[in-house]
Every structure is written in C-alpha cells, then in structure tokens.
C-alpha positions, 0 to 999 in steps of 0.5 A: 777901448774899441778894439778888433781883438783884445790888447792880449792879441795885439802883440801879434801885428801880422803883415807889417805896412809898406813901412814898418819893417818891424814890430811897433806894439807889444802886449803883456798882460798884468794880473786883470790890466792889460797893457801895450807898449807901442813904439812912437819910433826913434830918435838920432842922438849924439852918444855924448847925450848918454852922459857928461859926468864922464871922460868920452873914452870911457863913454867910448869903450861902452859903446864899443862893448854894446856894438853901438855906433861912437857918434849917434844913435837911435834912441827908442821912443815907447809909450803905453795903454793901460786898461783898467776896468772900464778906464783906458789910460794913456802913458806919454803920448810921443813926440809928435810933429817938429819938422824943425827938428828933422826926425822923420822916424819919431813921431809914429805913435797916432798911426800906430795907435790906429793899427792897433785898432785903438780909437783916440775917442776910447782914451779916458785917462792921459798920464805924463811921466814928464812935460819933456816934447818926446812924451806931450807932442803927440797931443798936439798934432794936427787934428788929435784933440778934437777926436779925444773925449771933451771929458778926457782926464790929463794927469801929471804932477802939480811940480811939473807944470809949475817947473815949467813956468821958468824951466832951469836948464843950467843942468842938462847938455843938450844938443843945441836947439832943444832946450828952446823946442822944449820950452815951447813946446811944453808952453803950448801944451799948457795953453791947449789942453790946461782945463783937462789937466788934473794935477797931484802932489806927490801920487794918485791913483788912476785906476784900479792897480794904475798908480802915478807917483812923483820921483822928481830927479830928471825933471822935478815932477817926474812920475812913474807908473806902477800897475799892479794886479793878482800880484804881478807887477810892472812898473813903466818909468819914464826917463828914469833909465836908460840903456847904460843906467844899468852898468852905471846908474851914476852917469848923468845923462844930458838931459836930466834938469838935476843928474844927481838927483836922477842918479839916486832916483834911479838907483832907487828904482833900480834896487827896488825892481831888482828886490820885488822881480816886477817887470820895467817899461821905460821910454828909451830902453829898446822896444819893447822895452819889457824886462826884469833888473838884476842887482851885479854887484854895486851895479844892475844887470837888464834882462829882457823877456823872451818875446811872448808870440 
C-alpha cells in the first residue's frame, strides 16, 4: 500500500478539508493486520427503514430514547482496508455516484481513500459483504477501475451473484425507487468487473488472519469479515447490525430480502461477539463504528471504544 505513514497513524487526519468537519477514517490495529475504517459519508433514510415488524409507536419511542429524529436520519455508511502481509484488501467499496437518488453527502469513499494516502493501484484484494448499491457503487465511478490493478481480485459469494440474476424483493420495504437503483446497479457491476470476480461457497480465506464467510439472512450471499491475529479479534459485519439491533435484534429492517433469517443471523453474531469480546465493524453503525457487544439480557448492549488519539 503506498502509504505516507502507516495506517497505525492514519487515525490522526490533522487539519480537516474545506469540508470535512470531522473525521472520516479511524485506525485500529489487529494483532500484525492493520485495518482503517474509512467513513464513504452518509445517507438520509426515513426512520420506518429501521423496521416493519413493528407498531411505529414503539419504533417512535426508541427514537425518542436514542435522541434521534422521528421522520429521517443519517445513516452511516463505513467500509474498511485491511492489510495483511504483502495483501491490501478492500471491504465494500461505498456508494458511489447515483445523482438520481439525490445523496450528495454518500459517496465520499474514493477522495477519502486519497487523503488517507492510499493509492486505488495498491489494492489487491476487494471483498463484498454484499451486492447491495451502498457497498459495490464506489467501483464504478467515473474513471476507478482503470487505476485499479489489471490482476485485482473481487471476492464475494457464488450465492450472491447468483441471487442477483432475478433478485426477490417481496420481503424488504424499501422507499420507492431503490429497488430498481439496486437492481441496476448490481447489473452493471456484473457486466463491468465479471472476469475479476472470484466466487466462494460457503468462506474463503483472503489472507493470512483475513476470512470471508457467507451468513446469508439480509441477502442470501451475505458475508462477513473476521480478522484475526496474535489473538485479537474483530469481526466487520456488513449489514448484519444496526444501531437498534442491539436492544431488538428481532426488528426486521427494510431492506433485508429475508428479515427473519437476518434476525437469527444476527442474534447469532451478536451472542458470539458478546462471548469471545472481539471488536465489531458494521457498515451503518455510527463512525467509526468500533466497538465491543454486551449480552443484557435476551437482548444486546453496544459499547464502543474509547477513541485511540
């Protein structure tokens, strides 16, 4: 990776641009790996999307508890770089461009990768969580993949690509035009970078301590990545969690293709991180999104780390 400093030191970004007002990348190191969580901004969503399975006073009422807005919110968007031996591995690549979606503060993860002085030409290794357009769409803006390596690696499950050939979206309750941007826009992606995808069944490992493994549940290829080295441990879990998964794991949000298949997925993780005390990641949890799980009860509890300066 062509770095100016290590990714340990990357966590300290100094003078912010003309518009970043905070922080948008966050080092944490794993054993010998090292990995950043860098912000691709966020995304406006209506409240209702944190689930359907639910009266909306009581979605209301957490809301209020959280100090969170009743209509919409921002919702985070992360992605990470891991580096493992002599491999660079992106995980999830962002949103991109859709101006027809109208989400000028998404998006940011290409210029935010340059100001961590990480060169797109440095990446050997790509990793989907899932095809969803929030976690593929920084790939195919403008000009990306011709400074990417001809010898690039995309890793994402065979279940995956195969669910989207015909996608079902009888499940999920999305706000209206979504389903057809992610439609599309998995489409194209297949079409673009098809001869650099390497497809796994069931997990695969990336690197040395960098595994990719299917859970399935939010789409049926969903994957998540554990790292692990000199026995620490973190685990970035997609769209596995959310930010009211903790208290209520059993809420369906909207855009899961089988909510109560993510409800077990998602419990599982949840137990397992709250049992082995490794460090999550997840892609719509508040940046930088670092954090341990408590079991409380039947339910979870989210403790994030203190910030490392």
């Amino acid at each position: 990776m062509n770095l100016d400093t290590s990714l340990a030191n990357t966590s300290h970004p100094g003078a912010p641009g003309p518009n970043e007002l905070v922080p948008s990348r966050y080092a944490v190191q794993v054993g010998d790996i090292e990995v950043l969580v860098v912000s691709d901004g966020v995304l406006p969503l209506p409240t209702a999307m944190l689930a359907h399975n639910i009266e909306p006073a009581v979605r209301a009422t957490w809301l209020k508890d959280m100090f969170l807005p009743p209509d919409a919110y921002d919702w985070a968007l992360n992605v990470v770089v891991v580096r493992s031996g002599d491999r660079t591995i992106l995980v999830d690549a962002g949103l991109g461009l859709d101006p027809d979606l109208h989400l000028p503060r998404a998006g940011q993860l290409i210029k935010r990768l340059e100001a961590a002085g990480i060169d797109l030409a440095s990446v050997t290794d790509v990793v989907l969580t899932h095809m969803h357009m929030d976690h593929i769409g920084g790939l195919l803006v403008d000009g990306v993949k011709d400074r990417l390596r001809p010898d690039l690696r995309i890793h994402v499950s065979a279940a995956e690509v195969k669910f989207w050939e015909a996608p079902d979206f009888s499940h999920v309750s999305m706000p209206p035009g979504f389903p057809d941007a992610l439609r599309s826009t998995a489409k194209r992606f297949v079409k673009e970078y098809r001869s650099q995808l390497r497809t796994f069944e069931e997990e695969y490992e990336v690197a040395p301590g960098v595994v990719v493994t299917r859970t399935g549940g939010h789409t049926p290829g969903h994957s998540v990545v554990r790292v692990a080295s000199g026995g620490d441990r973190l685990t970035f879990a997609g769209d596995l969690v959310f930010a009211v998964g903790f208290e209520h794991p059993e809420w369906y949000n909207g855009f899961e293709h089988d909510p109560e298949e993510s409800a077990r997925v998602r419990i599982r993780l949840l137990r397992e991180l709250a049992e082995t005390g490794g460090l999550l990641v997840a892609t719509h949890l508040p940046f930088p999104s670092v954090g341990h799980v408590a079991a409380n009860g039947d339910a979870f509890r989210w403790v994030p780390v203190f910030w490392d300066y």
